[in-house]
C-alpha positions as CSV (number, residue, x, y, z in Angstrom):
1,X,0.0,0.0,0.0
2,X,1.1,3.2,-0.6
3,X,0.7,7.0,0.2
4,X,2.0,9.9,0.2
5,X,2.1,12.5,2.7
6,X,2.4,16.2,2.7
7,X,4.9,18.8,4.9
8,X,1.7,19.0,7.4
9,X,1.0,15.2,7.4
10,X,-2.0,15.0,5.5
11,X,-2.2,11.7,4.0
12,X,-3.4,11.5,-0.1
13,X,-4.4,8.3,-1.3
14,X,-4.0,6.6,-5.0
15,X,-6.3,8.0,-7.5
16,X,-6.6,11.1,-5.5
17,X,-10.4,9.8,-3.7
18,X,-10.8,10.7,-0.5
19,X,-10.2,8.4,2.6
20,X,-13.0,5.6,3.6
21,X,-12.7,6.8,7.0
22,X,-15.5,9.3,6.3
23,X,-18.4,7.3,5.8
24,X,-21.5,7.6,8.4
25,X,-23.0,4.4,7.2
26,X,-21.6,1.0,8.3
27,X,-19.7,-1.5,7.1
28,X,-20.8,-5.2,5.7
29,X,-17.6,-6.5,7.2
30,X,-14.5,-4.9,9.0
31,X,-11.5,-6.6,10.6
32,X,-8.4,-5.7,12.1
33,X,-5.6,-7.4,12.1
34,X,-2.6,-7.4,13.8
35,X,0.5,-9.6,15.1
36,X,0.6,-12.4,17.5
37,X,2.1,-10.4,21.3
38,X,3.2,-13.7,23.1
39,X,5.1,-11.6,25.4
40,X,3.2,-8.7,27.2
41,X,4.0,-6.5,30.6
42,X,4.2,-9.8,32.6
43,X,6.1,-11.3,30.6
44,X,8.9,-9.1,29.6
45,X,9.6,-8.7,33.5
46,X,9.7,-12.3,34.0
47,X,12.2,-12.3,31.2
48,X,14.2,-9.4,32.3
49,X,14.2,-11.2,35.8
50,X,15.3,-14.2,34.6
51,X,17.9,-12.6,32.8
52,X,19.1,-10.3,35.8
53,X,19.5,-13.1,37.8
54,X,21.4,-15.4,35.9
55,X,23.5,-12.8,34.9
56,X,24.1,-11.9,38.3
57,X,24.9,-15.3,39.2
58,X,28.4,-15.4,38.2
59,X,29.0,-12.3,40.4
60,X,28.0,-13.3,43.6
61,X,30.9,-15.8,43.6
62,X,33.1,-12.7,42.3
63,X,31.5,-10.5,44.9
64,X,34.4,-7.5,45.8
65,X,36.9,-8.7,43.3
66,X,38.4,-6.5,40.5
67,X,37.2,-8.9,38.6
68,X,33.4,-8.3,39.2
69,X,34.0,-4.7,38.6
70,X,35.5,-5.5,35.3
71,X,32.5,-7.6,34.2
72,X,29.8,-5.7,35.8
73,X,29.5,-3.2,32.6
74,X,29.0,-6.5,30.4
75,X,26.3,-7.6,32.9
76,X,24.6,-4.2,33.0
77,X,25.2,-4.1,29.1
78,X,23.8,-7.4,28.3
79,X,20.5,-6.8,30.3
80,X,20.1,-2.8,28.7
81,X,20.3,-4.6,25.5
82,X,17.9,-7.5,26.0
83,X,15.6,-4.9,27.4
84,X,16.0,-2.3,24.6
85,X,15.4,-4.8,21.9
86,X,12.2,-6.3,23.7
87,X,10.4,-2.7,23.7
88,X,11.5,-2.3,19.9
89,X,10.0,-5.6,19.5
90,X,6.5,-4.6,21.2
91,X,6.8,-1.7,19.6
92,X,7.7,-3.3,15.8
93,X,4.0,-4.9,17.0
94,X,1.9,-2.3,17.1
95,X,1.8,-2.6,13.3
96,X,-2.1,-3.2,12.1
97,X,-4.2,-3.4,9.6
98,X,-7.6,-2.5,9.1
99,X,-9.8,-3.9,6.0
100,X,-13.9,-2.2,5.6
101,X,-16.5,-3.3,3.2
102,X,-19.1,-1.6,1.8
103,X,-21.5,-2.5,-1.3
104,X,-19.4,0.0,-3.0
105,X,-16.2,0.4,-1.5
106,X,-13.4,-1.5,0.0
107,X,-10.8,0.5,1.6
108,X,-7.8,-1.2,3.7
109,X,-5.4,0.8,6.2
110,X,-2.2,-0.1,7.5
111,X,-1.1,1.9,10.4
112,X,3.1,1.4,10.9
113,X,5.0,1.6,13.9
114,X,6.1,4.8,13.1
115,X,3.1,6.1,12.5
116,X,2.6,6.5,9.1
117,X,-0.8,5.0,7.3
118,X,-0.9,4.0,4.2
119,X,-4.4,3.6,2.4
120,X,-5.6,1.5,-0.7
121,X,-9.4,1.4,-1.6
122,X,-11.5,0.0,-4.6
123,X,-14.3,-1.2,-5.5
124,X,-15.2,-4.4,-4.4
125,X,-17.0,-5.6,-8.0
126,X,-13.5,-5.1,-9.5
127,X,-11.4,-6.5,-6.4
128,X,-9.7,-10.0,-6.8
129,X,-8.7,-11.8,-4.2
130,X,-5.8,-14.1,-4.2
131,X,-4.3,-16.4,-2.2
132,X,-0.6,-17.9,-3.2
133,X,-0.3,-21.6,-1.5
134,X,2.9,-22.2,-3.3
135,X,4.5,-18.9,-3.0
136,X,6.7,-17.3,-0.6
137,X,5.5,-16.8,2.6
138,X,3.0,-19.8,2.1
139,X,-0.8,-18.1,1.8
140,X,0.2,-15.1,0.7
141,X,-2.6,-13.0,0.4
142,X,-3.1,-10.3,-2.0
143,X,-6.2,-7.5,-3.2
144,X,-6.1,-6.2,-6.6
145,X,-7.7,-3.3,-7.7
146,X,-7.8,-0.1,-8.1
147,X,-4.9,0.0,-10.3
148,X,-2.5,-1.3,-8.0
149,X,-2.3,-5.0,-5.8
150,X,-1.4,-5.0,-2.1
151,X,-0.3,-7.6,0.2
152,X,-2.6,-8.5,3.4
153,X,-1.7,-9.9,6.8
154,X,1.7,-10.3,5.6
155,X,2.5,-10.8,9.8
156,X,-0.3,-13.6,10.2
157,X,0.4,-17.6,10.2
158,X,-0.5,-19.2,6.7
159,X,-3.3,-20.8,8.3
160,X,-4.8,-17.2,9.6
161,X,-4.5,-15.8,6.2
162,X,-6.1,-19.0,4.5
163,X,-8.9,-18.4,6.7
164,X,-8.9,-14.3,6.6
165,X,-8.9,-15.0,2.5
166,X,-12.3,-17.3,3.4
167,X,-14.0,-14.6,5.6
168,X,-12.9,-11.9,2.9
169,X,-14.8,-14.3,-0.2
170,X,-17.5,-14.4,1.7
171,X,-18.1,-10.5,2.6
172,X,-17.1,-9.4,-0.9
173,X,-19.9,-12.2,-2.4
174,X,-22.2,-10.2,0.4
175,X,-21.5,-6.8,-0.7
176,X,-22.0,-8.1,-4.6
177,X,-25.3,-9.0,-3.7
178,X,-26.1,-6.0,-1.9
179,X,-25.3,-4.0,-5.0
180,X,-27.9,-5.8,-6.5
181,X,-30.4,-5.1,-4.0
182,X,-30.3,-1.4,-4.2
C-alpha cells in the first residue's frame, strides 16, 4: 500500500479519492488485524528477571573482586540490550491493519510503527482476491484493484491468512449482492 504524505502530514491516497474513514454508514464486514504479542508487561519482567538473575549469578561468587567490577559493565550491558530490543519488538507490534466493506467500497489501512498510514481502496466488483499456496511466505494473500495490488496480513500464520482470504470471499460475495439489491 502506498501513500504519500504532505509537509503537514495529510495523508493523499492513490487515485486522489478521499479516505473511507468518512463514511457515516456501516460496514458489511471490518476486521483488524494485527500480530501475535506472546510476550506482554508480565512477561517481559519475567524475562528481564530471569535474565538479571542469571547474569548476576556469576558475580555473587566474584563478589568484591576486580574482577566483578570488570565484568559488571557487560552484565549491566547485556541486560540494557535485552531490554532495549524487547520494547522495539513490542513496539515493531503495534503494526495493524484495518480492511472495511461496503457495497461499494473496499478501503484497507495499514497503520506502521512509526506512525505512518498507508491507504488502498476500490471497489469491491472489480477486487480479486488471491491467495498464493505455493509462493513465498505460504498463503500469501493479495487485493487487486484499483490500479494497484497489495499484500494482506503479511504478519499472520498461513493458516490465519487462508482463513482471513475465506472470511474476505464471503463478505465481498455479500457486498456483490447487496449491489444488486439497491
Amino acid at each position: 500500500m502506498e501513500a504519500n504524505a504532505d509537509k503537514a502530514g495529510q495523508i493523499e491516497t492513490a487515485g486522489g479519492e478521499p479516505p473511507a474513514v468518512g463514511r457515516s454508514d456501516p460496514p458489511l464486514y471490518e476486521v483488524t488485524l494485527w500480530p501475535n504479542l506472546s510476550l506482554g508487561r508480565r512477561g517481559y519482567r519475567i524475562v528481564m528477571g530471569g535474565a538479571a538473575t542469571m547474569l548476576s549469578l556469576p558475580m555473587i561468587a566474584l563478589a568484591g573482586s576486580k574482577v566483578a567490577l570488570g565484568l559488571l559493565p557487560f552484565v549491566l550491558g547485556a541486560l540494557g540490550a535485552l531490554g532495549w530490543f524487547l520494547r522495539r519488538n513490542a513496539r515493531d507490534l503495534s503494526l495493524h491493519e484495518r480492511l472495511r466493506l461496503w457495497p461499494d467500497l473496499m478501503a484497507v489501512e495499514r497503520h506502521e510503527p512509526s506512525g505512518r498510514v498507508l491507504r488502498w481502496q476500490a471497489n469491491p466488483h472489480w477486487v480479486r482476491l488471491k491467495l498464493h499456496p505455493d509462493g513465498r511466505p505460504q498463503n500469501y494473500l493479495t487485493l487487486k484493484g484499483g490500479g494497484r495490488e497489495i499484500e494482506l496480513g503479511a504478519f499472520l500464520s498461513p493458516e490465519e491468512r487462508e482463513d482471513l482470504a475465506e472470511q474476505i470471499e464471503m463478505a465481498m460475495a455479500r457486498a456483490r449482492g447487496a449491489v444488486g439489491e439497491r
